[in-house]
C-alpha positions as CSV (number, residue, x, y, z in Angstrom):
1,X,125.5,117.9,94.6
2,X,127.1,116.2,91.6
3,X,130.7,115.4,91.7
4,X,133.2,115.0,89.1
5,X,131.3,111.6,88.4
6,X,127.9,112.5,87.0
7,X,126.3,109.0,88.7
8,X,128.2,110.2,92.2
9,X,126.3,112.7,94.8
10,X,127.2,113.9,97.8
11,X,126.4,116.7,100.5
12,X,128.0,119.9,100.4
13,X,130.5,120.4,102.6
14,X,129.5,123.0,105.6
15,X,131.2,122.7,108.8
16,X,133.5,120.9,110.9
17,X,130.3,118.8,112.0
18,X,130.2,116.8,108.5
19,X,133.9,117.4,107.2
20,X,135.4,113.8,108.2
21,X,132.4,112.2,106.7
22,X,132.5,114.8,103.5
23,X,136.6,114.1,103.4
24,X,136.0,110.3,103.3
25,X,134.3,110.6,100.1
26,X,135.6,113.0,98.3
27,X,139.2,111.4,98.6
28,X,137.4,108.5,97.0
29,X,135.8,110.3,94.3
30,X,138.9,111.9,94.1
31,X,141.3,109.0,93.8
32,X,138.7,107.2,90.9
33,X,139.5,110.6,88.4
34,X,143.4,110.4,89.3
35,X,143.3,113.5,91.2
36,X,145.1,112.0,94.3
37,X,148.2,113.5,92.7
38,X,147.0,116.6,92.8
39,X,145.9,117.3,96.0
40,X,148.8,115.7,97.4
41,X,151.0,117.8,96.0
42,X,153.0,114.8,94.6
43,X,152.0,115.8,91.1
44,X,153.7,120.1,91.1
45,X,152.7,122.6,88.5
46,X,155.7,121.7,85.7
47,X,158.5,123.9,85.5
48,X,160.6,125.1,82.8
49,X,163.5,123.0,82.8
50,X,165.7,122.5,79.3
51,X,166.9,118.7,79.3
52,X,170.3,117.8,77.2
53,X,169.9,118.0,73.6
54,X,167.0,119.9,73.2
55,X,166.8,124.0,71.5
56,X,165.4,126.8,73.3
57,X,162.4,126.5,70.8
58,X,162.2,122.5,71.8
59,X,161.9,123.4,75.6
60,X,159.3,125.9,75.7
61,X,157.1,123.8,73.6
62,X,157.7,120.7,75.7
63,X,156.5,123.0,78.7
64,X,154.1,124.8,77.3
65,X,152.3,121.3,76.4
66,X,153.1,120.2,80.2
67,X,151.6,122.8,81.6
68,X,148.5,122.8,79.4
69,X,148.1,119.2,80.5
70,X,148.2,120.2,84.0
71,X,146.1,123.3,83.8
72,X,143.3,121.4,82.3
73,X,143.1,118.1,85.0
74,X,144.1,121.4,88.2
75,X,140.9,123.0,86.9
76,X,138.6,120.1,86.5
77,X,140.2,118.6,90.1
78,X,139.6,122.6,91.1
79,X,135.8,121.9,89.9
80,X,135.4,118.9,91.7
81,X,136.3,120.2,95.3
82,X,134.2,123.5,95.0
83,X,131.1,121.8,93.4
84,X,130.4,120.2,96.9
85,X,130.9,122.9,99.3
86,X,129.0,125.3,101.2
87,X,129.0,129.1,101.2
88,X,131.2,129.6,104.5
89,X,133.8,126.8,103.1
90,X,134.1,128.7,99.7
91,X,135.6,131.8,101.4
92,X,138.3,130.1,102.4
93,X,139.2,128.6,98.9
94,X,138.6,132.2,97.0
95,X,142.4,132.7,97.3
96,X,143.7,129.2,96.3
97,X,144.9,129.5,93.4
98,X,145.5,125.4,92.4
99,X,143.4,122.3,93.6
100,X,146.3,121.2,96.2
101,X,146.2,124.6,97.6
102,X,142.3,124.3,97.8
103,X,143.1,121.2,100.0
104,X,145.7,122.2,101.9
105,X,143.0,125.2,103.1
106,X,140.5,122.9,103.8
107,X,142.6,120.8,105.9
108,X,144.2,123.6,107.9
109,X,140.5,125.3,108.7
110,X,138.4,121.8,109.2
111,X,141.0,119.1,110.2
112,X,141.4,119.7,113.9
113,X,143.8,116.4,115.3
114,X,144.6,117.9,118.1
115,X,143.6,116.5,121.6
116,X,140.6,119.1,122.1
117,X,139.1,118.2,119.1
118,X,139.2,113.8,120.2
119,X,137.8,115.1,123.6
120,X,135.1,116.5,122.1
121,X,134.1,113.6,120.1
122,X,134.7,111.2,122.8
123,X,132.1,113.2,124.6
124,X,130.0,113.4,122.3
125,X,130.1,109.5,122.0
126,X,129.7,108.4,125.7
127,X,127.0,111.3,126.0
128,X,124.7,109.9,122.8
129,X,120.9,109.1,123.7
130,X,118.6,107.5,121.2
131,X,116.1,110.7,119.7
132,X,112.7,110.4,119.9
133,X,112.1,111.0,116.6
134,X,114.6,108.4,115.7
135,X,113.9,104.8,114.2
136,X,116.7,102.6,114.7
137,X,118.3,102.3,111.5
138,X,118.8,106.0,112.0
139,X,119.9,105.8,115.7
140,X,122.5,103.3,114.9
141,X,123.8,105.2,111.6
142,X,124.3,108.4,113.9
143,X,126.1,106.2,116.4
144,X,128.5,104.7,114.3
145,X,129.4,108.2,112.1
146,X,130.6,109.0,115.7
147,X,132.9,106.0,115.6
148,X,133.8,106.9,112.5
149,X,134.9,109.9,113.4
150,X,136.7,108.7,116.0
151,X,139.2,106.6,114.0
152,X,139.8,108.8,111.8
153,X,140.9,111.5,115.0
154,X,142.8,107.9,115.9
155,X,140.7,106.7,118.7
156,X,138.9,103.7,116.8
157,X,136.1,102.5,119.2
158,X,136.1,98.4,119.6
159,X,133.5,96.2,117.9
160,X,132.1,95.0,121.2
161,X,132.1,98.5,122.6
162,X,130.2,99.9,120.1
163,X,127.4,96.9,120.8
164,X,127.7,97.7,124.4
165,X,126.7,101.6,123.7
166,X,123.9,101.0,121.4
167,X,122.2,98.5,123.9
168,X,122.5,100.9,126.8
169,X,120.9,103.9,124.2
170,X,118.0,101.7,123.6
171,X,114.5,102.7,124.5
172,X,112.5,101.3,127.6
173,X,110.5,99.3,125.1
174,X,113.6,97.1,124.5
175,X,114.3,96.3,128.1
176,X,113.3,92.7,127.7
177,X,116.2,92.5,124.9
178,X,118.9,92.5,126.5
179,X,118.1,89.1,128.4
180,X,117.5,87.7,124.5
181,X,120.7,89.2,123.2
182,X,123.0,87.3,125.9
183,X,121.6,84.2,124.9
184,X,122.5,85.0,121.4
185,X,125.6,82.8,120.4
186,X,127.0,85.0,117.4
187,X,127.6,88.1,119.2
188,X,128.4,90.5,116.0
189,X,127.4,94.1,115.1
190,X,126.2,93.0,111.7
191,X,124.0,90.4,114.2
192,X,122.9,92.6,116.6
193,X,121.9,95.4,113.4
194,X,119.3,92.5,112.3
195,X,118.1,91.4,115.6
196,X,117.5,94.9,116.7
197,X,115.8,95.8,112.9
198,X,113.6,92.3,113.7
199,X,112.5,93.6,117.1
200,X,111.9,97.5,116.0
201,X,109.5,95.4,113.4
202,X,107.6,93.4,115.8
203,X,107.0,96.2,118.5
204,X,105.6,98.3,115.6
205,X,103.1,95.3,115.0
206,X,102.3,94.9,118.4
207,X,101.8,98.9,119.0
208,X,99.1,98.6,115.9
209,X,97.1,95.9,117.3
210,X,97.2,97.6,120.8
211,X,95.6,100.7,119.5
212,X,93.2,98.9,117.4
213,X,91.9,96.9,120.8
214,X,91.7,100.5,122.4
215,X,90.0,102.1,119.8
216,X,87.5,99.0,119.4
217,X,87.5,99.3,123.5
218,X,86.6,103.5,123.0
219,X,84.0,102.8,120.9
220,X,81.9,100.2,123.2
221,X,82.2,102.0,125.8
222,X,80.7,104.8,123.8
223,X,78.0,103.0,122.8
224,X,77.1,101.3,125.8
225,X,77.0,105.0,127.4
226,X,74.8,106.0,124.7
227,X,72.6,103.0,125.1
228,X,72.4,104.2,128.7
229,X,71.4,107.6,127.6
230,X,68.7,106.5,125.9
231,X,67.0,103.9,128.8
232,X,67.4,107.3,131.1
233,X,65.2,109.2,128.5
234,X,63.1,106.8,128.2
235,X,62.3,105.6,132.0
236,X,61.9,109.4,132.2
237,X,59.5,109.6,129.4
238,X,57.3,106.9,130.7
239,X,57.4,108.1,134.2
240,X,56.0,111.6,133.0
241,X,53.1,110.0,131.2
242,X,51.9,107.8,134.2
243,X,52.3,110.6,136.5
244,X,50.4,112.7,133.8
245,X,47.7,110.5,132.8
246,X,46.6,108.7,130.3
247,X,46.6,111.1,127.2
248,X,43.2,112.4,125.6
249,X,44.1,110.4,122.4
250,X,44.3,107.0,123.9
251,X,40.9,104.7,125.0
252,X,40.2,102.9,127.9
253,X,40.7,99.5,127.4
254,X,37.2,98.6,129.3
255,X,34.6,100.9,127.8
256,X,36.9,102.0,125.0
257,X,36.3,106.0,126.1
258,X,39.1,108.2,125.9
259,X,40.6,110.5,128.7
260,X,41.4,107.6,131.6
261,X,42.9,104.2,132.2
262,X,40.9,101.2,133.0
263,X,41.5,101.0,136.6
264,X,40.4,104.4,137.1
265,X,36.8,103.7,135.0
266,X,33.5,103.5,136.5
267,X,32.2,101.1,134.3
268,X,34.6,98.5,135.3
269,X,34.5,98.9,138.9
270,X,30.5,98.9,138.8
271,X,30.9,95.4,137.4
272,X,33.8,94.5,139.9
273,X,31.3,95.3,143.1
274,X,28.6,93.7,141.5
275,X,30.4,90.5,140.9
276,X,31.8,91.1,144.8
277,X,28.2,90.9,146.2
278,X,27.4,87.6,144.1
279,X,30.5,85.5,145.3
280,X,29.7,86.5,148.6
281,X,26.0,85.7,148.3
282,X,26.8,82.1,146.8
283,X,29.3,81.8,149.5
284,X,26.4,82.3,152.4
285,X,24.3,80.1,151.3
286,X,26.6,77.6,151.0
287,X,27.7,78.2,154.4
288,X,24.1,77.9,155.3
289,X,23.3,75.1,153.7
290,X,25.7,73.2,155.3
291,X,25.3,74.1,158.4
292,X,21.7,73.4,159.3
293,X,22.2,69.9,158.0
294,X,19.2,69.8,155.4
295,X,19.4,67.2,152.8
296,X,19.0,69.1,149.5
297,X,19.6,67.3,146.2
298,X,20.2,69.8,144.1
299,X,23.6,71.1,143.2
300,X,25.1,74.4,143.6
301,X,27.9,75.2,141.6
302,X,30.5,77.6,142.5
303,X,32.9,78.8,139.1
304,X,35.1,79.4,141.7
305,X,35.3,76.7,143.1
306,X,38.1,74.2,142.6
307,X,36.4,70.8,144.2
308,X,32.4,70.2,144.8
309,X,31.1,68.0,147.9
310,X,27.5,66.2,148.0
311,X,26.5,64.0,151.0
312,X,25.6,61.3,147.8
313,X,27.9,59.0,147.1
């Protein structure tokens, strides 16, 4: 919502939860249109008051020029307060009837100073986890609105205990930090910000190339089972033929007649006895021939054979 300042924007005010934050900035916005005066009180609503010298006529139209002045900036300063609230902040301003009045409201109903309120923001300080959802510019914003808050209830929280409450709210995946930030020399907030922005960058990184191993990882293993799949079905296949037979469409490689395999032809193991009873023929007589001692010149050759002996020499 637009402020007095057209190039200045801000939340609407709705609850004690964001009023220090919403104060902060409206006194600002505020104090840069000269309304500080107003909602101080410092600057009154004029009165009629006849100084020495002048006529009854003089006086009321010195004040009714004052009080035209003032009407005009305690309407715009009036514009500038309810511009940037909520609906349940509004019906406590309905009644005010000048911008100092507006803030003196606000104040009473949202500016709690008292010892309850600190407690509760002290709690809600040394109770603070990091979110899930969270990044860590956002984590750290949240944790140091809460230190804001503090100073302003005037508790201000130390530089070095703020560092020591964001490391302990820090994720497991920053456990090896902490070892890196006590060797770190300049031992600032503004430091331990970048450091901690650096490292949210790198993890990030790292988390992307992880998955990409995994889903590389996923996906061989995927095709490797399907590749198994496949060997299965076809082992199985190629069983289920041989224990089927050869099919009807397919020849024998021997006689080239379809219906069996070669092994299982009659042809082929015809000629397989017949060249049984040869070899064992040649082999007798060679037997015999040596054995009775007759000199025979002729030669008898084997095919089989690797080496062939005469008595010549």
């Amino acid at each position: 919502m637009e402020a007095e300042d057209s190039r200045t924007k801000i939340s609407r005010l709705e609850g004690t939860s964001d009023w220090a934050s919403w104060k902060f900035q409206m006194q600002i916005i505020l104090e840069a249109n000269e309304y500080a005066d107003f909602i101080s009180g410092e600057e009154p609503k004029p009165q009629r008051i006849p100084r020495a010298g002048e006529t009854d006529a003089e006086t009321d139209a010195r004040f009714k020029n004052e009080l035209k002045v003032w009407k005009l900036k305690d309407a715009k300063c009036k514009k500038t307060i309810i511009s940037v609230v909520g609906k349940a902040p509004m019906l406590h301003l309905m009644s005010c009837e000048s911008a100092s009045d507006m803030w003196a409201k606000l104040h009473s109903v949202y500016e709690k100073t008292g010892v309850t309120s600190l407690h509760m923001i002290q709690k809600k300080f040394f109770e603070y986890k990091m979110s899930p959802e969270d990044d860590i510019s956002t984590h750290i914003s949240k944790l140091e609105q809460l230190g804001h808050q503090l100073k302003l209830l005037g508790a201000p929280v130390e530089e070095s205990f703020m560092m020591t409450k964001l490391l302990m709210t820090l994720p497991p995946t920053y456990s090896h930090f902490h070892s890196a930030w006590d060797s770190e020399q300049n031992q600032t907030m503004d430091r331990l910000v970048v450091r901690l922005l650096t490292e949210e960058t790198r993890l990030s990184e790292k988390d992307e190339t992880e998955e990409r191993v995994a889903l590389m990882k996923k996906r061989f293993e995927e095709y490797r089972s399907s590749n198994e799949k496949r060997n299965i079905s076809h082992i199985g296949r190629t069983s289920s033929r041989k224990e089927a037979g050869r099919e009807e469409s397919e020849p024998c490689f021997f006689c080239d007649k379809l219906g069996h395999w070669k092994k299982d032809c009659i042809h082929w193991k015809k000629k397989n006895q017949n060249w049984s009873s040869q070899e064992n023929i040649a082999c007798y007589n060679d037997i015999s021939i040596a054995a009775d001692g007759t000199k025979d010149n002729n030669w008898y050759v084997d095919s089989g054979a690797s080496d062939h002996m005469s008595e010549q020499i």
